[in-house]
N, C-alpha and C positions, 0 to 999 in steps of 0.2 A: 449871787447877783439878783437886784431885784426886778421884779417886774417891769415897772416901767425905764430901769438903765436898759433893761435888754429889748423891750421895744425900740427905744432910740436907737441901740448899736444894732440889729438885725439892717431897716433900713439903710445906713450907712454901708454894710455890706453888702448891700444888694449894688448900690451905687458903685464902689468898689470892683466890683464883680465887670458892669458894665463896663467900666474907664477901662480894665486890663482889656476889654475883648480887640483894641484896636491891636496890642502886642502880639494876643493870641493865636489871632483869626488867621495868620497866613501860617502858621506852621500848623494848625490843624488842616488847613489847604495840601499840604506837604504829604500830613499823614493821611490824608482820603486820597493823594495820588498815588501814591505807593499801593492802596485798596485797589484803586482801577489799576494801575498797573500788573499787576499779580490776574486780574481777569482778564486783559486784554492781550497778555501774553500767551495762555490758554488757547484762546479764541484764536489765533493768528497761527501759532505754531505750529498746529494739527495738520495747516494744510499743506505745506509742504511735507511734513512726515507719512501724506497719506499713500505716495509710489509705492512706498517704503511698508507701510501697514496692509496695503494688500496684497505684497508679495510673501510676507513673510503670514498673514494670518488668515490669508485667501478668504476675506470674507465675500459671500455672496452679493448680487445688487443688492439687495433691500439692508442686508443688514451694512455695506458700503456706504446706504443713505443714515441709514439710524445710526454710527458712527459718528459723523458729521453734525446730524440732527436732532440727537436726543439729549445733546446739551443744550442749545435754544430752547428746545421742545419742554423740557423740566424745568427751565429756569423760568420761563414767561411762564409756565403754568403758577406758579410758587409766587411770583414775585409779589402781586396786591396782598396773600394771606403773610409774608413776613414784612412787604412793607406798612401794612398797617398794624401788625403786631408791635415793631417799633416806635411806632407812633404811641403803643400801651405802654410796655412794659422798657421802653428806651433804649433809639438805634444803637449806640456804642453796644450795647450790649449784644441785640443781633447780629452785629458786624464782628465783632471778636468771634463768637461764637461758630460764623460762617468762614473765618480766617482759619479753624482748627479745621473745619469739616473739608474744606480746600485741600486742605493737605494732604489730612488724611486720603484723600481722593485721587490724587495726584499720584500719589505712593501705589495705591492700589493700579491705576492706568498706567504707569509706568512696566511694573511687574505681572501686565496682564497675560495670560496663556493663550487664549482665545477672543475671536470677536464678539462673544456673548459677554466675557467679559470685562471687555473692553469698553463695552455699551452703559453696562451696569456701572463700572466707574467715573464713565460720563455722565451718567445719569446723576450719579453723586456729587458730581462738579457741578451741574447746573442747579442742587437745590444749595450748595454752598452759596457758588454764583448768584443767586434770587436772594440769599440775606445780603451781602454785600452790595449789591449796586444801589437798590432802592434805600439803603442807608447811607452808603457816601452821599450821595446826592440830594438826603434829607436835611443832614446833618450842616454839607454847604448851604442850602436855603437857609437853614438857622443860623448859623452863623453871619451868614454875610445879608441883612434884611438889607441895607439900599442895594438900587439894582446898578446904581453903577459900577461899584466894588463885586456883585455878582457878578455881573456881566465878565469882567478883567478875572475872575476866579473862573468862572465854567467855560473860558477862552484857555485858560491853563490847564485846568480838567482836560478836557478835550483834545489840547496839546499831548498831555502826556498820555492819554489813548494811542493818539498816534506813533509816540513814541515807542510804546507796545506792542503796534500794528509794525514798526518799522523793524524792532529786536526782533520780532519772535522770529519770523520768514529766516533773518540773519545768523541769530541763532540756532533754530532748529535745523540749518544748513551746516553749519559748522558741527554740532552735537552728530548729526547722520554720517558727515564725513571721517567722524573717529570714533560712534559709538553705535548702538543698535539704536532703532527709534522711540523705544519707552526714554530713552533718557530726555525726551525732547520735554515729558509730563515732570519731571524732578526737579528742573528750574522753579516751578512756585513753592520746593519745600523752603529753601532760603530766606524767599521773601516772606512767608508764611512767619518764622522762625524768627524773624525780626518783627514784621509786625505787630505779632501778640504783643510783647510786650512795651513797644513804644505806642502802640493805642490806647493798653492800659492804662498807660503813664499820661500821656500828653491830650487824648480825645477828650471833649465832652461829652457829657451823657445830657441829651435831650430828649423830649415828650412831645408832643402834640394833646392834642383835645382827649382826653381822658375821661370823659362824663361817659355813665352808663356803660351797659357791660360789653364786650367783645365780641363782635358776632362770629361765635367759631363756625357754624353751620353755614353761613354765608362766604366764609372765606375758602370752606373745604366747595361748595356749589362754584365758585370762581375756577379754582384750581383743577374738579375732574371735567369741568366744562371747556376750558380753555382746552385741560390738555384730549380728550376727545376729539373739538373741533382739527387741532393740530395733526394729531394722530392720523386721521383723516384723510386731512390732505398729503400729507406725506406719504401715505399709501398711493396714493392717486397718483404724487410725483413720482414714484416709484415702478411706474406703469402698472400696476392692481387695475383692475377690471372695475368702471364705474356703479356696476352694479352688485357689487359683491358684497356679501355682510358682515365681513370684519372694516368695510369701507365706511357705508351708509348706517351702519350700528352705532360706532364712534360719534360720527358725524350728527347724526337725530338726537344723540340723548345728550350731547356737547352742547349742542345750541339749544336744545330745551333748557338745561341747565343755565343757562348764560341769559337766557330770555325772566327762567323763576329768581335768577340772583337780582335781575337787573328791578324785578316789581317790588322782590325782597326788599329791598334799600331803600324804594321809595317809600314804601310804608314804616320802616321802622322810623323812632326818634332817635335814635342813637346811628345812623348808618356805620358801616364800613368804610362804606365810599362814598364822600356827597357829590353823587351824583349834579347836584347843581352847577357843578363845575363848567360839565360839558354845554349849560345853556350859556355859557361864553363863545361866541364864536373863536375870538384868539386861540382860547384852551382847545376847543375842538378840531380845529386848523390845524394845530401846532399837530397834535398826536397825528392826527391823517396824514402830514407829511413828512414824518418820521416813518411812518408804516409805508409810505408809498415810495419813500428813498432806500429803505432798505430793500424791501421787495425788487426795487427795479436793480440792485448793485452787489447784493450780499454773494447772492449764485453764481456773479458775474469770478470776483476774485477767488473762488477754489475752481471755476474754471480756465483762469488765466493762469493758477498754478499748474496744472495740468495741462492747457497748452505748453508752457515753457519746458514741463520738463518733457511731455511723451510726444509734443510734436518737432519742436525746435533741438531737445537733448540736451538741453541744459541740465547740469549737476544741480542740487538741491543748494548747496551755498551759491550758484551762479542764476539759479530762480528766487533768492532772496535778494538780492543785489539788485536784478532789474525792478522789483517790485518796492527797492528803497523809495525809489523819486515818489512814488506816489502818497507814501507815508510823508516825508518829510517836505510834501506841500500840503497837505493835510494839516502838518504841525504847524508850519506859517499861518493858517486860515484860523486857526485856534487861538495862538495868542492877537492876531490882527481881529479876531473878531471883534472885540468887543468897541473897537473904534469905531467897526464899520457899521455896527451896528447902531451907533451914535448918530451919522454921518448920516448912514441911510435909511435907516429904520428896517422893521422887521420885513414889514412886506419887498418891498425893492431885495434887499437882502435874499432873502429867503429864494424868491423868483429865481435871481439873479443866480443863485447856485444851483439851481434845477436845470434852467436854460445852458448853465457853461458845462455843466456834467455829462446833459443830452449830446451837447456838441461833442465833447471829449469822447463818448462811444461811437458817438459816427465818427468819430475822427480813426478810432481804433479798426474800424472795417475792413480794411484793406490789408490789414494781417491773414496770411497766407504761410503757405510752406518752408516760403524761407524766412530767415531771418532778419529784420527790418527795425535794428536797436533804435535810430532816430525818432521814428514812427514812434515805436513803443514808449523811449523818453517823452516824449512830446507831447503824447496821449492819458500818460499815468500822471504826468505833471498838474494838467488839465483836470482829471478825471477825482485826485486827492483834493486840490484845492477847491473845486468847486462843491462836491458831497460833503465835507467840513466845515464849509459856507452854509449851505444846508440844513445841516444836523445842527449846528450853534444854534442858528438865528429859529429854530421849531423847538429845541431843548429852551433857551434862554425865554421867551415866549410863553412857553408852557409850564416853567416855573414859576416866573413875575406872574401870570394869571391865577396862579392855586394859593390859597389862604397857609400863610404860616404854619396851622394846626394842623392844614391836610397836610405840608409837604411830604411826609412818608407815604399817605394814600395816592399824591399828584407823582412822587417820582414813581412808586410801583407802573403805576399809570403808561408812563412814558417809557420803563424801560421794558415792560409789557407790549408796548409797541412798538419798539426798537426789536426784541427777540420774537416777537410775533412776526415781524417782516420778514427778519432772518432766516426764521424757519421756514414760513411760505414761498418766499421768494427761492431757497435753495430746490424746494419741490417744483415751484412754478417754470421757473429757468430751466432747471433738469428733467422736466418732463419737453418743454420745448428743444431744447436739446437731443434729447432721445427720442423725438419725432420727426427732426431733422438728421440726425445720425443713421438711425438704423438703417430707414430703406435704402442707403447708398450702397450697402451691402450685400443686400439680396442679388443673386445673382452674380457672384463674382464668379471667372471662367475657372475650373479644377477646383472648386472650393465645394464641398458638400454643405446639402442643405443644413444639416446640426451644426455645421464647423459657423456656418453664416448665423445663424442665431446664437450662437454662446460669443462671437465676435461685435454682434449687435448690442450687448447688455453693454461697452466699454471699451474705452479705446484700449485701455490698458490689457485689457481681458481680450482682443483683437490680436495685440501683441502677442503674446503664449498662445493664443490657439496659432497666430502663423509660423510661428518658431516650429510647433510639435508640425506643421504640416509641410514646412521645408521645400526647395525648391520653386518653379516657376508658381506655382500654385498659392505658397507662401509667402509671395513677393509680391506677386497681386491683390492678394490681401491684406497684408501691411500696407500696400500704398491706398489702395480704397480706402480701408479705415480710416488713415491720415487725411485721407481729401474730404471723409464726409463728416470728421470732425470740425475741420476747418469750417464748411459748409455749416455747419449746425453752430458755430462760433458766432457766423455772420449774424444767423438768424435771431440767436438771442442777442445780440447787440441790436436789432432793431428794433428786438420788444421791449427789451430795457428803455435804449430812447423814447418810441412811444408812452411808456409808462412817467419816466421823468419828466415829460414836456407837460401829463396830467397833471404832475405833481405841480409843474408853475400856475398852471391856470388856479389850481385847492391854495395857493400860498395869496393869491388875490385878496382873499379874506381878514389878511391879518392885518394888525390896524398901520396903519404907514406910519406911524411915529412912535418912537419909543418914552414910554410916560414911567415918570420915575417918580417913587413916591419920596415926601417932602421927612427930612431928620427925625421929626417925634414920631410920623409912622413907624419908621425905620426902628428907634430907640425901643418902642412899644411890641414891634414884632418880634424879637430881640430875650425880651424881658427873660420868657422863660427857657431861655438856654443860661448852663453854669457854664462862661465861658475859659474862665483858670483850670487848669489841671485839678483830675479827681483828688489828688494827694490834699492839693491846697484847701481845696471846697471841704475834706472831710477835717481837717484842722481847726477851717471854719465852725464847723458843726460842733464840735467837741469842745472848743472854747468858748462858743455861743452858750 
């Protein structure tokens, strides 16, 4: 073939390429739900299984927290150095990659023997976790460049989060009631198992900005910085001594590090991360109240799993049932979102879900000793739909503001702030919590002083010490715990509220109308994704 026939026919392929993306674009929508589904299953499961994990692996407070924690904790540390690795060397291919590490991970926390271990294979879910999200969520920016087909796609995203939020509770209820609770970790071998190879088959493989070399030094400075600062506070949520030096060590060289990355980028030509982003107000809004929704809600739900089951005695499938309504108004707010974001724009939007969330925990306050299912429906209904409102309209915002090239640097970004919350707010919440719990305990009547501190660390941990102590003395301490659990429920329901109502004031910033860019931007942003299947594109190649 000569030279210039195969200049003419490349062109035409590219064109070619483009016209299939309207066929393509929603089943690769499909295959990045199935990616968030397999993490959001994870994420949600754990918590009901945790009655069940510290009976059987009696882990201590701290390491009860690092459990929970040091899957946020590793994955927001990771996320910017594989979401802009993505962006080099091409997200499908970090996403497969993080779909094997999953599993493998899964495997190992299922079959774990102890809580040390248990930690480490969490640990390992979360750096699987950090290549996959900041990739699905690249990949949908590339694919779908007009924002209003985005918008209708990260309202589906986000649906099927919730649909994950709604299985796993379901799930991991049902797996406890006929199995031990490692099996509750085996569900993502499945998914796992399928989706290697139908992403192999069916994803595109896209790039971003590729000029100049990769800053590995600046993404390892993000990464021990981030998780330092984390480590940190999780100590602190952990009740650690504020002045202690495995606290304030983390902590100083975390945020030195975070302060060198952050000058790092400004000076290079080639950044990691263009910073330029955040001199967007929208962009910078958006992240702040992602971070400030999670923070106020994340600590909220492994609390509410453990009100149902150690205050109420609800069974684990019977604490995944009350906690459905919440999910499956969540899903509604997902796929409704992107009308209303139409209708209302981001700022109204966005508010509007902070304010009905704030309501929905006060609404929850009056939760008590007994049981009050109306209440509870009423509340989770409120409380899903409007944090889904939320998180859409600060996710969809934060996306439409980051340039094409960055979107593997802009989703790291966001989902850096999403597990940054998560982690904080689980410490924030359960320090406030366990500053309103313990001292209800002090002094309970025939309760010795050791029995009242080993009961202080946990309600659950409250429990077995009043079993071993039996009788009247045992009964008063079960029922204290009980009451200053509740008591300590209230408390962080108001700091949550507090915090949410913050978050509406930060959502003022974002521009009240939603601005869609016009076909040939759209076409142009577009360009450099292959949107047909890898098989086809290499066919391509090989007959070119």
């Amino acid at each position: 073939m000569s030279g210039t026939t195969t200049a003419a026919v490349r062109p035409r392929r590219r064109a070619v390429s483009r016209a299939g993306a309207g066929a393509n674009r929603w089943v690769v929508l499909v295959v990045l739900c199935v990616s968030l589904l397999l993490v959001a299953l994870d994420a949600t499961v754990l918590h009901v299984a945790m009655p069940a994990v510290t009976e059987d692996l009696k882990p201590g407070a701290i390491e009860l927290l690092w459990i929970v924690d040091v899957y946020p904790l590793v994955c927001a540390s990771l996320l910017i150095l594989f979401g802009t690795l993505g962006d080099r060397v091409g997200r499908r291919r970090v996403l497969l990659l993080g779909y094997t590490l999953f599993g493998i991970a899964s495997a190992a926390a299922a079959l774990a023997p102890s809580a040390a271990a248990l930690i480490g294979a969490r640990a390992l879910l979360g750096v699987g976790g950090a290549m996959i999200m900041p990739a699905t969520l690249s990949i949908l920016r590339a694919v779908f460049p007009d924002r209003r087909e985005r918008a209708l796609a990260i309202g589906i995203w986000s649906a099927v989060a919730a649909v994950g939020a709604a299985v796993g509770p379901l799930l991991g209820g049902f797996l406890l009631e006929h199995f031990w609770w490692g099996s509750v970790f085996l569900v993502n071998i499945p998914l796992m198992l399928v989706s290697l190879p139908v992403g192999r088959l069916l994803l595109p493989e896209s790039h971003g900005d590729r000029e100049g070399p990769w800053d590995v030094l600046g993404a390892l400075m993000a990464a021990v910085g981030l998780f330092g600062v984390v480590f940190a506070v999780k100590r602190l949520g952990g009740g650690e001594p504020a002045g202690s030096a495995l606290t304030v060590a983390p902590l100083v060289l975390g945020a030195l590090l975070l302060v060198l990355f952050v000058r790092r980028q400004r000076r290079r030509t080639f950044p990691l991360v263009d910073l330029k982003m955040f001199a967007r107000p929208a962009f910078c809004t958006a992240v702040g109240c992602i971070v400030l929704a999670m923070l106020a809600l994340v600590g909220l739900e492994l609390i509410a799993a453990q009100y149902l089951q150690l205050v109420l005695g609800l069974s684990p499938l019977q604490t995944g049932l009350r906690l459905l309504p919440l999910t499956l108004a969540a899903m509604g707010a997902g796929l409704a979102g992107a009308r209303l974001l139409r209708r209302f724009g981001p700022r109204r939007m966005v508010c509007f879900g902070f304010c009905l969330t704030a309501a929905a925990v006060l609404t929850l306050t009056p939760m008590g000793g007994t049981d009050n299912a109306g209440l509870l429906l009423f509340g989770f209904l409120l409380l899903g739909f409007g944090l889904e409102t939320t998180l859409f309209g600060a996710y969809e915002s934060m996306l439409s503001e980051a340039p094409a090239a960055q979107a593997g640097g802009a989703a790291a970004i966001g989902e850096t702030s999403y597990q940054l919350g998560a982690g904080i707010g689980i410490a924030l919440l359960g320090s406030v919590m366990n500053a309103a719990y313990a001292p209800g305990l002090a002094g309970v009547p025939g309760v010795p002083a050791s029995a009242s501190a080993s009961a202080g660390r946990s309600l659950g941990e409250a429990y077995e010490v009043a079993g071993r102590l039996g009788g009247s003395a045992g009964v008063a301490l079960r029922r204290a715990a009980r009451d200053s659990y509740v008591h300590g429920l209230h408390v962080t329901l108001l700091v949550s509220a507090g915090l949410l109502l913050l978050g509406a004031v930060m959502a003022l910033r974002l521009p009240r109308a939603m601005q869609c860019e016009d076909a040939d931007a759209a076409a142009s942003a577009s360009a450099s994704v292959d949107l047909p299947a890898p098989r086809e594109a290499e066919r391509s190649r090989v007959s070119a």
